[in-house]
C-alpha positions in Angstrom: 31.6 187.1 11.8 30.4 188.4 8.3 33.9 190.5 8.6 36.0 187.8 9.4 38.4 185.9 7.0 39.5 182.6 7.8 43.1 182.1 6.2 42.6 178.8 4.0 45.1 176.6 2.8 43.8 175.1 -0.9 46.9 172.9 -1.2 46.1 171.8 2.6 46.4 168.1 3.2 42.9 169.1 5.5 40.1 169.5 3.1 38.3 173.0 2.9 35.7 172.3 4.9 37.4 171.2 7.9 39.6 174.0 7.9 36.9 176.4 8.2 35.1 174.1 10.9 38.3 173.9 13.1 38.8 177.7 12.8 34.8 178.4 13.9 35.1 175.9 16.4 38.2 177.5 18.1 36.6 180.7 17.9 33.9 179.4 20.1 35.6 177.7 22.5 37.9 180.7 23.1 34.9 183.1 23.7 35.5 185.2 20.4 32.3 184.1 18.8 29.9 184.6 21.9 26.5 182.6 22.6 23.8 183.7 20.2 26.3 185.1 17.8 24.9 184.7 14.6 26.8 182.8 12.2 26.3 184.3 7.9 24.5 182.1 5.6 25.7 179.3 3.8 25.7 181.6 0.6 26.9 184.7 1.6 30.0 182.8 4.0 30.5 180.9 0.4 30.6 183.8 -1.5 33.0 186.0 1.4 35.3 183.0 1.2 35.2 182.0 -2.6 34.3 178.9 -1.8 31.4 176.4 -2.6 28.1 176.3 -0.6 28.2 172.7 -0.3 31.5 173.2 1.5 30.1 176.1 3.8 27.2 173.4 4.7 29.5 171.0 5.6 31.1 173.0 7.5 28.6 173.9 9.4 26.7 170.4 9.9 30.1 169.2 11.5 29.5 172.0 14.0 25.8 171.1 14.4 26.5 167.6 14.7 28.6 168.6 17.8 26.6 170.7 19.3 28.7 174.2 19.0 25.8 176.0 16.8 22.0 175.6 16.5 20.0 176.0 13.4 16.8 178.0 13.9 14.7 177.8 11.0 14.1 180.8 9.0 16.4 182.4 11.1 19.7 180.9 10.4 22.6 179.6 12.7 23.8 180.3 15.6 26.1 179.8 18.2 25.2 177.9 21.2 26.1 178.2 24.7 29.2 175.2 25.2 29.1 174.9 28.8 32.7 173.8 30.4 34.6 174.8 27.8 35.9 178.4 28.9 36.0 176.9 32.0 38.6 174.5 31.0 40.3 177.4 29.1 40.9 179.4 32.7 42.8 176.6 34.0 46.7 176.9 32.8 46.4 174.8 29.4 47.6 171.3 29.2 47.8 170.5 33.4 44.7 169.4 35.5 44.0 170.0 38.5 46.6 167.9 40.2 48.7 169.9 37.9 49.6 167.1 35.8 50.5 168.0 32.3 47.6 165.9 30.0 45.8 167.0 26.5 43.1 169.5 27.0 40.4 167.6 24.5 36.9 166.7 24.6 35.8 163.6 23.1 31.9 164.1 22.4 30.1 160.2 21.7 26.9 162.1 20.7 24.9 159.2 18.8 23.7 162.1 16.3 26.7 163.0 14.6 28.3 161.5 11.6 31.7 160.9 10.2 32.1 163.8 7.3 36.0 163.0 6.9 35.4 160.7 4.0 32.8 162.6 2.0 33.6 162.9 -1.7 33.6 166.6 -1.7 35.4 167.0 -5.2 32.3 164.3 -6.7 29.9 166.7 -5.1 31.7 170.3 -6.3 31.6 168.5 -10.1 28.1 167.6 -10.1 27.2 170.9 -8.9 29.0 172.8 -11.4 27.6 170.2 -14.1 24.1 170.8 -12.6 24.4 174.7 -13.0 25.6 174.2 -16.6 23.4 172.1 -17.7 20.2 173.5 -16.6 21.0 177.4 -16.0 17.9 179.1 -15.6 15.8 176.0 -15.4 16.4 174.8 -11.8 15.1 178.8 -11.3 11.6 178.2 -11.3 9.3 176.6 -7.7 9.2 173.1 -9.3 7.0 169.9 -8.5 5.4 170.7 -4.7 6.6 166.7 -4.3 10.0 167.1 -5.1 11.5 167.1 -8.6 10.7 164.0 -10.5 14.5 162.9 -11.1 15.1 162.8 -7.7 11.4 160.9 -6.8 12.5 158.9 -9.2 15.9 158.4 -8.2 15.0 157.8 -4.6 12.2 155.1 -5.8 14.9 153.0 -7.3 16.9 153.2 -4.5 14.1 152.0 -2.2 13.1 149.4 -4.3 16.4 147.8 -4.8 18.0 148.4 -0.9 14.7 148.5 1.3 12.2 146.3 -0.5 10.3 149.4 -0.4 6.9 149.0 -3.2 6.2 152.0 -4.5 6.5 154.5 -7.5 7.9 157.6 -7.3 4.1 159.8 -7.6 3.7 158.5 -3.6 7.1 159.9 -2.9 7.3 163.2 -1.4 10.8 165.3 -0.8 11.3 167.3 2.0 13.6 169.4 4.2 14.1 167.0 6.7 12.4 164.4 8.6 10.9 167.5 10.9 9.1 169.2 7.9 7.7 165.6 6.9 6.1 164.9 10.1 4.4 168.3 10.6 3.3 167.8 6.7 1.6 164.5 7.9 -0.1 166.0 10.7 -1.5 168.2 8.1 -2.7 164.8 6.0 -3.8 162.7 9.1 -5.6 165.3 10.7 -6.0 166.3 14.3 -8.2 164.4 15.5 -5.3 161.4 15.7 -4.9 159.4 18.3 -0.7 158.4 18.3 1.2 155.8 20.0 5.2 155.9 20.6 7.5 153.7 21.6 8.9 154.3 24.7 11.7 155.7 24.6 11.8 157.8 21.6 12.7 160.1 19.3 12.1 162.8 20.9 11.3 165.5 18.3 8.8 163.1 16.8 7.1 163.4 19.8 7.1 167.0 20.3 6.1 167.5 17.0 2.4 164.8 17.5 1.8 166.8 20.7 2.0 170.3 19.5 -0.1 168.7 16.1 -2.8 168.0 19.5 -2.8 164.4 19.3 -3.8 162.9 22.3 -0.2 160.2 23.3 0.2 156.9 24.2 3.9 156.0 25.0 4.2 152.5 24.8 6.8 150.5 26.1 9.2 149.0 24.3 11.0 145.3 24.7 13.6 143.3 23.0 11.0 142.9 19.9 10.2 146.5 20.1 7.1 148.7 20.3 4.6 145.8 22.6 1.7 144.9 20.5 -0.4 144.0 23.3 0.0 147.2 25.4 -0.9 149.0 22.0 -4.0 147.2 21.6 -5.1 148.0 25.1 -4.3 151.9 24.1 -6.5 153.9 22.0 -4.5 154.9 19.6 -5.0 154.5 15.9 -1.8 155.5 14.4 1.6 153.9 16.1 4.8 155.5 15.2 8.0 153.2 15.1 11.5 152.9 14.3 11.8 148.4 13.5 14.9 148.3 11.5 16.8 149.8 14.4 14.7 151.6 16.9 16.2 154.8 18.2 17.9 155.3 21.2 17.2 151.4 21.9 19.0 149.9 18.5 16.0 146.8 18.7 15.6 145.2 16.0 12.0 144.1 15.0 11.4 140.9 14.1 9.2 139.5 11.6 6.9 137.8 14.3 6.4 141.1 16.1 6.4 143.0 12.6 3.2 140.9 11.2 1.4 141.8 14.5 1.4 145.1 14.0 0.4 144.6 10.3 -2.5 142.7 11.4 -3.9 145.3 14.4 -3.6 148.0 11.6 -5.5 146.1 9.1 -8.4 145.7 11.7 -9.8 149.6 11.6 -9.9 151.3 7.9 -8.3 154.7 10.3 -5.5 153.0 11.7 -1.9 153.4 10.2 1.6 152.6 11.0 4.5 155.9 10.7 8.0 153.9 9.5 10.7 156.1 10.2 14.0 154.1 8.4 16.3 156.7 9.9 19.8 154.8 9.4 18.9 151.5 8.3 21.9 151.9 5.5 24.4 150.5 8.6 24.2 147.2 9.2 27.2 144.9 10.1 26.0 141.7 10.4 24.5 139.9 7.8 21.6 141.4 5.4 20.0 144.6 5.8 16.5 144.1 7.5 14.1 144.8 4.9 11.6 147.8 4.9 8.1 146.9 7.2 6.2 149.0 4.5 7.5 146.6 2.0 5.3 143.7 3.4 2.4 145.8 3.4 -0.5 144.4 1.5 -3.2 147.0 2.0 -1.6 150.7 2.4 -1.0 150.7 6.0 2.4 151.7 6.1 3.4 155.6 5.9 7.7 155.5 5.3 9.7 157.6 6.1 13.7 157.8 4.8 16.5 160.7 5.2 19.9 160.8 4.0 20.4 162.7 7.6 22.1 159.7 9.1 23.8 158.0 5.0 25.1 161.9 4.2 24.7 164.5 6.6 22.1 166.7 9.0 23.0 169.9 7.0 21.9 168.5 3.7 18.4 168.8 5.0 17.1 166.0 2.3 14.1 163.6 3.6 12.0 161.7 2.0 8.1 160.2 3.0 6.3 157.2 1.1 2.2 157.9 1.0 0.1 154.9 0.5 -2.4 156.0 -2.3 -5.3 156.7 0.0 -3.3 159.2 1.7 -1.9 160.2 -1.3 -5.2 161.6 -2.2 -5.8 163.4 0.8 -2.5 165.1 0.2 -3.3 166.8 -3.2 -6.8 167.9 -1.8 -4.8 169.1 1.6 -1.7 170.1 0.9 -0.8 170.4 -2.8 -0.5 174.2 -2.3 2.3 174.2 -0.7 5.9 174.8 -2.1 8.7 172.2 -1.8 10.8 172.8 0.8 14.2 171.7 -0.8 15.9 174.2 -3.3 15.8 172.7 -6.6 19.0 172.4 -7.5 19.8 170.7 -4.4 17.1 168.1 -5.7 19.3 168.1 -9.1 22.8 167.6 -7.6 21.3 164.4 -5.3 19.5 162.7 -8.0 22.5 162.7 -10.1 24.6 161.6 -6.7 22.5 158.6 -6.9 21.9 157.8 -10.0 25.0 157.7 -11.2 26.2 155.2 -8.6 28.1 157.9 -6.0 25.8 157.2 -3.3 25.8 153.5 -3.1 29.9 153.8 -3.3 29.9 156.1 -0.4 27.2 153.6 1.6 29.3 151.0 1.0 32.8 152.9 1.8 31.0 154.3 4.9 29.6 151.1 5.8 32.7 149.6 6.1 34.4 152.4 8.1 31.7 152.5 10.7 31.8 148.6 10.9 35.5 149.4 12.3 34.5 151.9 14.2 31.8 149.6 16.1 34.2 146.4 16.6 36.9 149.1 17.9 34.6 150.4 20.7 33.1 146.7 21.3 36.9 145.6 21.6 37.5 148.7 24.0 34.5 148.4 26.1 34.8 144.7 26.6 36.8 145.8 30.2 33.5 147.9 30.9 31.8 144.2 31.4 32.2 144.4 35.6 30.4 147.2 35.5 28.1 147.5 32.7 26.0 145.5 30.5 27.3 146.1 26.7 24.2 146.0 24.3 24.3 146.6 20.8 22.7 144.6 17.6 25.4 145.0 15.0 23.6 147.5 13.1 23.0 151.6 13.6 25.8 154.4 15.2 25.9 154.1 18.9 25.7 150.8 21.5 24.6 151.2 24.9 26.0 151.0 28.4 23.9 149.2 31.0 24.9 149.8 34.4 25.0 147.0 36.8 24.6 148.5 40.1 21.4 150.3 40.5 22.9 152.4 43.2 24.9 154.5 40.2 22.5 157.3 38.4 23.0 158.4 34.5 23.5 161.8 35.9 26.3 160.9 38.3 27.9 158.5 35.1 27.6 161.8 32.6 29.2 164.2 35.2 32.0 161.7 35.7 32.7 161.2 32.6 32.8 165.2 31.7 35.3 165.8 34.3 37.5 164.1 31.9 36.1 165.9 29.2 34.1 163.2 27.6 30.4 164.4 27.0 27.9 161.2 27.1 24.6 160.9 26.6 21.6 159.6 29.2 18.8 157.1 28.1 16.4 159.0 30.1 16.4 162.0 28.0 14.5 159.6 25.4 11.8 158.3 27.8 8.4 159.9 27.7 7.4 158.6 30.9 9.6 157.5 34.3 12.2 154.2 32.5 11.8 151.6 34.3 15.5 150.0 34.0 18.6 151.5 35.6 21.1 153.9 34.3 22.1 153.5 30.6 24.5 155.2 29.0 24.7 155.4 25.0 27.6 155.9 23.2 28.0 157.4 19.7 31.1 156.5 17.7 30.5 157.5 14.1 32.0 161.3 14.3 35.1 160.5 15.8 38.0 158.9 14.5 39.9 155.8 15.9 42.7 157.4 17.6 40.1 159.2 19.5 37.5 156.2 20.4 40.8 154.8 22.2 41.6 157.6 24.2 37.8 158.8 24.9 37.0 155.2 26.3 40.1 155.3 28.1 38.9 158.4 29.8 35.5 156.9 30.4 37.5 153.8 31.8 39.4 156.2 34.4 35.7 157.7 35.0 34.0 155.0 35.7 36.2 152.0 36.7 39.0 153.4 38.2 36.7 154.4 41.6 34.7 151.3 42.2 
């Protein structure tokens, strides 16, 4: 791959980056680029190419997002094993197996990815180059262990003004991702911690507090969220939870349930609550649900924010509020170790915020996606005899839940991949044995309208057409 040059049209009506995407992502699907192939850095493929980094990276998050590669850290990228798709590709192209011509596609709803179509990558490529003049050797050097204080500081005023986030930028701490972040709190909390989870989860969250040796409590979750009473009958002293739009779930906390938790973490001085505001930027319906940490009195309330979900995965940029007590356990702890985010990196996003670039792309993005959800509410509606259609006007995905408890998630999924639509189970999220029938969840944000139409149509011949 190091070898190979990928012919790129500058005066393309496709921008850059999706060129090279497109051309990696054939590559993969045809067999050339084999499982486990490793893919070249971001800087030397930038360098091979004459291209920016920032465009390799996004590039490359498009094909994470998707599921073609795998980023294994410290390592780099590499491809992953796309099972089906050589299959499909020994079949005479274009005819099924009725031998009925149709379009040879796959329509992924993965509730991960994000739309990268409408970045400003031009906005980005001009900051960088104004970053690199402007500071030259400067950005050279290992920087703040917190993160550099223009993008703390950036990030605080951000916070304060969309989240109703209180706090000043010496409790923020930058980090590569939301990953790095928890492990970095283990090291804070200890591990001696006792952690409740709501049920289901994110899942990495909770591979990451069980390999930190924290004894687990998965606690169910209703249409309020994370239940207060089954926590106080657990013995956990730290509850993580997602309340502006809980993951794969999309419930919304409300303030009643939100002031109980408050109140059980106020009654031990050990107990804390884990915020993780993953993608509370999308919203549809009325005002954006303010920040739990925000209507914290007494420095209960450890936040978490990433642009993961606002930007993109590959940018690797995360973000975790401290309260000040755990603030100070953190520079006896941990203050030895390096940031984790390049500092010029730091540089280019605090000037993407503060200079208003970020809130114009929210907003852009936030109307986009907005479309996106009424198109697949619109095109699911004839799903109604069969499934129940639950969603909460905020988040990237709304879930499918089936009707007839006869039908199994795993028969829905292989259905639906048989006309090359890949969806996603609920019970992949579940820490213990769910409780409710199938659910199916359907992400929308990474593909464009055209393709919600004929995707759900494909479900619809999947899952209708045979009842």
């Amino acid at each position: 791959m190091n070898e190979l040059f990928i012919p790129i049209d500058p005066n393309g009506k496709v921008h850059i980056y999706q060129q090279i995407y497109e051309y990696i992502k054939q590559a993969i699907r045809e067999g050339s680029l084999a499982q486990g192939a490793k893919l070249p850095s971001t800087r030397s493929f930038a360098a091979h190419l004459g291209v920016s980094r920032s465009t390799i990276e996004l590039s490359y998050d498009q094909l994470l997002s998707e599921g073609y590669i795998e980023s294994i850290p410290y390592k780099g990228y590499y491809v992953c094993k796309v099972e089906g798709m050589l299959a499909i590709k020994e079949k005479p192209e274009g005819f099924s197996d009725a031998g009925k011509k149709e379009e040879v596609c796959t329509y992924d709803f993965s509730p991960n990815a994000v739309d990268m179509t409408h970045f400003p990558v031009a906005t980005w490529q001009k900051i960088s180059k104004k970053v690199y003049l402007d500071h030259e050797r400067d950005l050279l050097s290992m920087g703040d262990p917190m993160g550099d204080s223009s993008l703390r500081s950036a990030i605080c005023e951000y916070l304060h003004s969309f989240r109703g986030v209180s706090c000043d930028e010496r409790q923020i701490i930058v980090g590569a991702g939301n990953d790095y972040l928890l492990m970095l709190l283990s090291m804070i909390l200890g591990s001696d911690r006792k952690m409740a989870v709501e049920n289901p989860t994110y899942q990495r969250a909770y591979r990451i507090f069980t390999e930190s040796g924290y004894e687990m409590y998965p606690i169910d979750v209703d249409t309020d969220g994370m239940r207060v009473d089954l926590l106080k009958k657990s013995a956990a002293d730290t509850a993580y939870i997602m309340p502006s739009h809980q993951f794969p779930t999309g419930v919304i906390m409300p303030i009643g349930r939100r002031m109980q938790l408050l109140e059980w973490a106020y009654e031990r001085q050990e107990r804390y609550i884990i915020e993780d505001d993953y993608d509370s930027e999308f919203r549809y319906r009325g005002k954006p649900i303010p920040a739990l940490q925000g209507a914290d009195k007494n420095g209960k309330v450890i936040y978490l924010g990433t642009f993961s979900k606002s930007i993109a995965p590959a940018f690797r940029v995360s973000y975790m509020v401290l309260p000040k007590a755990l603030l100070a356990i953190y520079e006896q702890k941990c203050a030895f170790l390096s940031s984790t985010v390049p500092r010029v990196n730091q540089e280019i996003f605090a000037q993407f915020i503060s200079e208003g670039y970020y809130e114009r792309y929210l907003n852009k993005m936030r109307k986009i996606y907005r479309e996106k959800h009424n198109l697949v509410l619109r095109e699911l509606a004839s799903f109604e005899q069969l499934f129940t259609i639950d969603e909460h006007g905020t988040g990237l995905h709304v879930l499918l839940r089936c009707k007839d408890s006869k039908v199994s998630e795993q028969d829905l999924v292989a259905r639906a991949k048989l006309r090359s639509c890949r969806v996603y189970g609920m019970r992949q999220y579940h820490v213990s044995e769910p409780k409710e029938g199938a659910t199916i969840i359907i992400g929308y944000a990474a593909l464009s309208k055209e393709d919600i139409v004929k995707g759900i149509a494909r479900l619809r011949d999947a899952w209708l057409d045979h009842q």
